[in-house]
LODREN-103454 format. One record per residue (C-alpha): residue number from 1; z, x, y. Coordinates in pm, 1 decimal. Example, Ala and Ser with C-alpha at 12.3 -4.5 7.8 and 13.67 -1.06 7.14 Angstrom:
2
<node num="1" z="780.0" x="1230.0" y="-450.0"/>
<node num="2" z="714.0" x="1367.0" y="-106.0"/>
This chain:
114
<node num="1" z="0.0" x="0.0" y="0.0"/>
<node num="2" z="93.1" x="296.5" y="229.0"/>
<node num="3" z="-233.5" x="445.6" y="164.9"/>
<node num="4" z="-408.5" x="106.1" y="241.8"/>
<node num="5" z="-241.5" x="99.6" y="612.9"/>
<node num="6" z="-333.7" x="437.5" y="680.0"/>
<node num="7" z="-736.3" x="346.4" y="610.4"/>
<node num="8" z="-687.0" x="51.5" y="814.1"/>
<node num="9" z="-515.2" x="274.1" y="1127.6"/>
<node num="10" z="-773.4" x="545.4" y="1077.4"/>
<node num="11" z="-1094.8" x="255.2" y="1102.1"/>
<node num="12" z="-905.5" x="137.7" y="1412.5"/>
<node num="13" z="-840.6" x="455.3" y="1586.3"/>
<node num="14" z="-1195.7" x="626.3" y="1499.5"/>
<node num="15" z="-1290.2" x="284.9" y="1667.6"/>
<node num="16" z="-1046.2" x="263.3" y="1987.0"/>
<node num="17" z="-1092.5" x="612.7" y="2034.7"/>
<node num="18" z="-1513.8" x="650.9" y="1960.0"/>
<node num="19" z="-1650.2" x="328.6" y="2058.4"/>
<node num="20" z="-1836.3" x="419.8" y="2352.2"/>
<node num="21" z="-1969.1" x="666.0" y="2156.9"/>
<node num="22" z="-2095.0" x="443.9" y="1902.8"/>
<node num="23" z="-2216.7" x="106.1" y="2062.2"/>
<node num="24" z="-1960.4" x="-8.9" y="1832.2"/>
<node num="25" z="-1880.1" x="-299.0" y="2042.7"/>
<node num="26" z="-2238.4" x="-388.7" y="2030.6"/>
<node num="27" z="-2249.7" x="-382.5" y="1609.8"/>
<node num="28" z="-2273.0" x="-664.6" y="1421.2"/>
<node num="29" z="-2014.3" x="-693.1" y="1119.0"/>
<node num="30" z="-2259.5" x="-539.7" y="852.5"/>
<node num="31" z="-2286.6" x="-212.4" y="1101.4"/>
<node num="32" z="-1917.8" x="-181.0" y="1105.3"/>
<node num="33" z="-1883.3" x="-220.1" y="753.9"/>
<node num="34" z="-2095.7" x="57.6" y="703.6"/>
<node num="35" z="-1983.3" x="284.6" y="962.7"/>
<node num="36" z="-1605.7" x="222.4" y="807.8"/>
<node num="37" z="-1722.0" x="318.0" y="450.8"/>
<node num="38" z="-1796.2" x="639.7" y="559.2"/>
<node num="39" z="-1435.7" x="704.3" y="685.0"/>
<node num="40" z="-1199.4" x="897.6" y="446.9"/>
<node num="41" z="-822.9" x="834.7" y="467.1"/>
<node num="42" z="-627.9" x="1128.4" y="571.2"/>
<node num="43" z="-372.8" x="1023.0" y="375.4"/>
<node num="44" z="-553.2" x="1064.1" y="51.0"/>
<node num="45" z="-525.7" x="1306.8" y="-277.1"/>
<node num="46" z="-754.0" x="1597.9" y="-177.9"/>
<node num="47" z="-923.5" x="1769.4" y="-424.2"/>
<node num="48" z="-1001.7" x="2157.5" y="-325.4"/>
<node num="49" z="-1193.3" x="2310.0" y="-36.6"/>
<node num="50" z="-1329.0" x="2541.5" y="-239.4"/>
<node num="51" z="-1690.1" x="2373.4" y="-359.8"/>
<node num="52" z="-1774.9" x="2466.0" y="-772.8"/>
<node num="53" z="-2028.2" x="2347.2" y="-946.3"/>
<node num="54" z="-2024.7" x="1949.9" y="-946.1"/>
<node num="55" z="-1876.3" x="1938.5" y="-618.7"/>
<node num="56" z="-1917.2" x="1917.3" y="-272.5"/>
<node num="57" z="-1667.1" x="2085.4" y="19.6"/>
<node num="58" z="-1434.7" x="1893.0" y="197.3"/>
<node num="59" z="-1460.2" x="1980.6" y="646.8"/>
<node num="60" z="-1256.6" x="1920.0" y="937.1"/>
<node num="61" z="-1430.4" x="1788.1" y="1235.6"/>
<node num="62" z="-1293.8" x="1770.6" y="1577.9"/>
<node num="63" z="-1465.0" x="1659.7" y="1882.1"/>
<node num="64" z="-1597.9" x="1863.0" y="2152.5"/>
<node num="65" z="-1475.6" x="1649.1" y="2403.3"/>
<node num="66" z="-1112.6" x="1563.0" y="2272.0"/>
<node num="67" z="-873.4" x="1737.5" y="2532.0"/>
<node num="68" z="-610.1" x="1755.7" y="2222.0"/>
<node num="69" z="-794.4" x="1898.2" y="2016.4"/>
<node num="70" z="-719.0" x="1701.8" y="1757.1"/>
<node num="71" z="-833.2" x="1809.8" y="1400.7"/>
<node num="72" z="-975.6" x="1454.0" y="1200.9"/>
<node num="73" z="-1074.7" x="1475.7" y="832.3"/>
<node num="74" z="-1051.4" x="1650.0" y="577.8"/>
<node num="75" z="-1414.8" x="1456.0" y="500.8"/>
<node num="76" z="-1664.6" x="1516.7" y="198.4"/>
<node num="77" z="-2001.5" x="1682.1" y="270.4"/>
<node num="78" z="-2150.8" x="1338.4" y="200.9"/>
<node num="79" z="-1980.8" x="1182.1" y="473.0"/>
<node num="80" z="-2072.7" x="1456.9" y="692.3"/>
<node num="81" z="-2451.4" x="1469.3" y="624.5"/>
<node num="82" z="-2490.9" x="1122.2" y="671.0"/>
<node num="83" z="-2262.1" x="1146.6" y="986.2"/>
<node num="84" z="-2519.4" x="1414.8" y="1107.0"/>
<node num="85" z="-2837.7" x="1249.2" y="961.1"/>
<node num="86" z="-2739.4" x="955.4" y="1175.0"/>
<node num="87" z="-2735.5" x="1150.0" y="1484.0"/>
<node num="88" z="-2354.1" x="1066.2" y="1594.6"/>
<node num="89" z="-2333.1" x="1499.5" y="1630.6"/>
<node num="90" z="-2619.3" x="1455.3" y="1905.7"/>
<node num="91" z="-2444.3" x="1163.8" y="2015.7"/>
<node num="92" z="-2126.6" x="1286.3" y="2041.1"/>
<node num="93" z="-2103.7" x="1644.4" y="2016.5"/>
<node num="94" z="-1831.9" x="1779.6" y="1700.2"/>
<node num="95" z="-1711.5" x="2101.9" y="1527.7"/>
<node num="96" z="-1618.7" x="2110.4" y="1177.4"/>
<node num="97" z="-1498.1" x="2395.3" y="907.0"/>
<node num="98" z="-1441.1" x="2399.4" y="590.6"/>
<node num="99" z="-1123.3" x="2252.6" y="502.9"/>
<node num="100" z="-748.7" x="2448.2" y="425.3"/>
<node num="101" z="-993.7" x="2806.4" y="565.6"/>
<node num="102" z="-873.8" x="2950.1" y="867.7"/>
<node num="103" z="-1248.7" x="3016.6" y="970.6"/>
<node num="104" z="-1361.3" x="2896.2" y="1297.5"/>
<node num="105" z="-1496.9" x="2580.9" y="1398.0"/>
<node num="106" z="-1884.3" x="2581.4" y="1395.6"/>
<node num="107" z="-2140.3" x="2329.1" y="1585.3"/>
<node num="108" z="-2142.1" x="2019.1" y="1331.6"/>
<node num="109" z="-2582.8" x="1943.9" y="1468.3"/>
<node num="110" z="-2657.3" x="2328.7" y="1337.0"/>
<node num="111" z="-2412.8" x="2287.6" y="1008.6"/>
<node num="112" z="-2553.3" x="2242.2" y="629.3"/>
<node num="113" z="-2255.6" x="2052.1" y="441.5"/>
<node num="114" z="-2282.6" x="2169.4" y="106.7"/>
């Protein structure tokens, strides 16, 4: 249940807090619904970082423009190619890693998620 409140508050903040980003105010319900699938909850198991065959790498994204700097994620590579395949990097201008690495944040537009 605990894990089912914290998808619901991360949908609502990534909403609240990238909305005008999005247009989201200007989706239709079908738009949302497919903009929240592609959210992970932070509170979730995570498998490793560390990609082997079969798998994908997990990233951390945070936003250019976020005066906190606040680190979201982590999120699969899935997520984050069709994130970037959908143009909300151009939109809205990210960095990402590789999650639990200490490397620095790269552009998320020049990025391949592996």
């Amino acid at each position: 249940q605990s894990q089912a409140i914290q998808s619901v508050m991360d949908a609502a903040d990534f909403l609240v807090n990238e909305a005008d980003k999005y247009d989201t105010y200007d989706f239709n319900a079908h738009k949302i619904k497919q903009l929240l699938k592609t959210l992970e909850p932070s509170g979730r198991s995570q498998a490793s970082a560390q990609g082997s065959e079969g798998t994908s790498f997990l990233y951390d994204l945070k936003w250019v423009h976020d005066e906190n700097d606040t680190i979201h994620g982590p999120f699969d590579a899935e997520t984050m190619r069709a994130w970037k395949d959908g143009g909300y990097f151009r939109a809205s201008p990210a960095l990402v890693r590789k999650h639990k690495q200490e490397s620095e944040f790269q552009d998320a537009e020049a990025c391949i998620f592996e």
